[in-house]
Structure formats: structure tokens, C-alpha cells
C-alpha positions as CSV (number, residue, x, y, z in Angstrom):
1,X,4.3,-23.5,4.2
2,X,3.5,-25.7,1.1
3,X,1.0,-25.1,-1.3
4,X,-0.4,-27.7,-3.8
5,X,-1.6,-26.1,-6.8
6,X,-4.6,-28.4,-9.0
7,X,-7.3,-27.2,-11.7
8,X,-10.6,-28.1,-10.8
9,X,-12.4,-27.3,-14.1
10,X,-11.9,-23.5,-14.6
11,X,-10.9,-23.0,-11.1
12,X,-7.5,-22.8,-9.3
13,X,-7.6,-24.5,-5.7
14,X,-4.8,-23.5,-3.7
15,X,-3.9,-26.9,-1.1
16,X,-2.4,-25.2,2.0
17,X,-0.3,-26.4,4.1
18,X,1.5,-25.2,7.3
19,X,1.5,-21.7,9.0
20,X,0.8,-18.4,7.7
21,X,2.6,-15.7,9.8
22,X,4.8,-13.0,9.4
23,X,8.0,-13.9,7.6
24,X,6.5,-17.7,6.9
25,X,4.1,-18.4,4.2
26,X,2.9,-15.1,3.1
27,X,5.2,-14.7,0.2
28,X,4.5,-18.6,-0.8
29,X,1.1,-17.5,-0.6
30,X,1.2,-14.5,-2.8
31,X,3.3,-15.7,-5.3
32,X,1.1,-18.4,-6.1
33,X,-1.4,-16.5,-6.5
34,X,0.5,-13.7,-8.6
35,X,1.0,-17.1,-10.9
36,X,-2.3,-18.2,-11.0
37,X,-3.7,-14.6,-12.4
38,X,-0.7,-14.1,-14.6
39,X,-1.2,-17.3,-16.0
40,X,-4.9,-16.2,-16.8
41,X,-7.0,-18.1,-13.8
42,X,-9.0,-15.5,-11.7
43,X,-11.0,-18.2,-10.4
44,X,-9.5,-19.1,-6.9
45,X,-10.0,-21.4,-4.4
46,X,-8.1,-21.6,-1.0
47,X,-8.3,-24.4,0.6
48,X,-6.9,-23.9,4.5
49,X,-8.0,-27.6,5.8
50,X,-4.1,-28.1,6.4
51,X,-3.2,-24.2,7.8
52,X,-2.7,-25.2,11.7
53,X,-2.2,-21.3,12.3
54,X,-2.6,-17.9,10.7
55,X,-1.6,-14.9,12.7
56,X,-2.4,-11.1,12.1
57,X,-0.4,-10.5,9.6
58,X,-1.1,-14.2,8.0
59,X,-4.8,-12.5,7.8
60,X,-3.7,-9.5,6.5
61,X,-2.0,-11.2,3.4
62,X,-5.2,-13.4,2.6
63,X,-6.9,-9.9,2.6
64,X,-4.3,-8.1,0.6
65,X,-4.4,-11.5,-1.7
66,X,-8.3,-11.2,-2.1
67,X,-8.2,-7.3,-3.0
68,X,-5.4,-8.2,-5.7
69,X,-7.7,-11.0,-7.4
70,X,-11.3,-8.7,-7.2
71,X,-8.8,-5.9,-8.7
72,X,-8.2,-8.3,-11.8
73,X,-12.0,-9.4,-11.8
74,X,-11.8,-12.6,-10.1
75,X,-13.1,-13.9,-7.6
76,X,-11.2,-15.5,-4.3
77,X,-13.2,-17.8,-2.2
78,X,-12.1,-19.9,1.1
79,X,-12.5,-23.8,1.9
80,X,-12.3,-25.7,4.9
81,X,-11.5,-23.3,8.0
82,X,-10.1,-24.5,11.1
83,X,-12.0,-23.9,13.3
84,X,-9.4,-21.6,15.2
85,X,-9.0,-19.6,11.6
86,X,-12.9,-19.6,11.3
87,X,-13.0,-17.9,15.1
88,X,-10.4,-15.6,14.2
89,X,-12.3,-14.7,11.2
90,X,-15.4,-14.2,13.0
91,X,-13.7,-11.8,15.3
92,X,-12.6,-9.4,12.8
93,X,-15.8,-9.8,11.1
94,X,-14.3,-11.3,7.6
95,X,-16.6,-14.0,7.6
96,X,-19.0,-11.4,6.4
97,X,-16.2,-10.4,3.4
98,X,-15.4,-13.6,2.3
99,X,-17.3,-16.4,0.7
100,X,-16.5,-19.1,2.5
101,X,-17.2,-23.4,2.1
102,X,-17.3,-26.3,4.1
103,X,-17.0,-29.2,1.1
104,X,-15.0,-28.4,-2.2
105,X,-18.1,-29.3,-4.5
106,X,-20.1,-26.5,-3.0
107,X,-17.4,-24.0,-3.1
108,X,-16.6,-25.2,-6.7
109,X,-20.1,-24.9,-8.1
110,X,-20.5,-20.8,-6.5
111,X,-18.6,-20.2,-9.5
């Protein structure tokens, strides 16, 4: 997994890229976004146009990442689901949890 993170004004946008499974990507994915809060952005932004698969516990992580920025009074928002995540999302009915973008601008101006 490789992540790319880039400000966008006052928000953090996390570039994905790669899997998100158990014992790949997970940790990448929560350390960056340990950084991004401890560095003082609670403004998040995932952007998963390059995530070619996310498995249970891949979902779980993005969900344990989401409770951890809400705890610190931010706000995590998706971009650009495949449209295999985007099923698998509808399926466990998290499309209804998360705020969740097709183009960057319109995710970057819900802020």
C-alpha cells in the first residue's frame, strides 16, 4: 500500500494506493492518519480511486480510522470508490455511515 499525503486548503487528502487487507495496508493506513491528527488536521479526505481491493478487515480499519477522527472532532470523508469497494460498502450498509464523493471538488467543499 502507498499513501500520498497533499493539503488541499485546510484538508488532508489521503492518495491510496494498493490493497487494504489484513496484515497489508492497514497499519500504513492508520498511521497516516494518527499523523495527520497529531499534526493538528482533523479534516480528512480518503481518496480510494487507486485501492484495487479492501477486504473485511481492510473495512474494519477504515471504520476504526473514522471512529478515531469523529473522537478528535473531525470529520473523515471518502472519494472515489471502486465500484467493487462501493458494493461492499452497500452491503454492510456503510454507505449510510459515511459521506462519501465522486469528484474531489465536491468532497472538498462539504467541509
Amino acid at each position: 500500500m502507498k499513501i500520498a499525503t497533499r493539503k488541499a486548503g485546510n484538508v488532508v487528502v489521503l492518495d491510496l494506493e494498493g490493497k487494504i487487507l489484513i496484515g497489508d495496508g492497514c497499519q500504513e493506513l492508520r498511521d497516516a492518519i494518527c499523523k495527520s491528527l497529531d499534526d493538528g488536521n482533523n479534516k480528512i479526505l480518503l481518496n480510494l480511486a487507486g485501492v484495487s481491493y479492501m477486504d473485511s478487515t481492510g473495512l474494519g480499519e477504515v471504520i476504526r480510522n473514522y471512529k478515531t477522527v469523529i473522537d478528535k472532532g473531525g470529520k473523515l470523508k471518502l472519494l472515489s470508490l471502486t465500484a467493487r469497494i462501493k458494493d461492499l460498502m452497500a452491503m454492510t450498509k456503510l454507505l449510510t455511515v459515511f459521506e462519501v464523493f465522486d469528484t474531489e471538488q465536491e468532497a472538498l467543499t462539504s467541509y
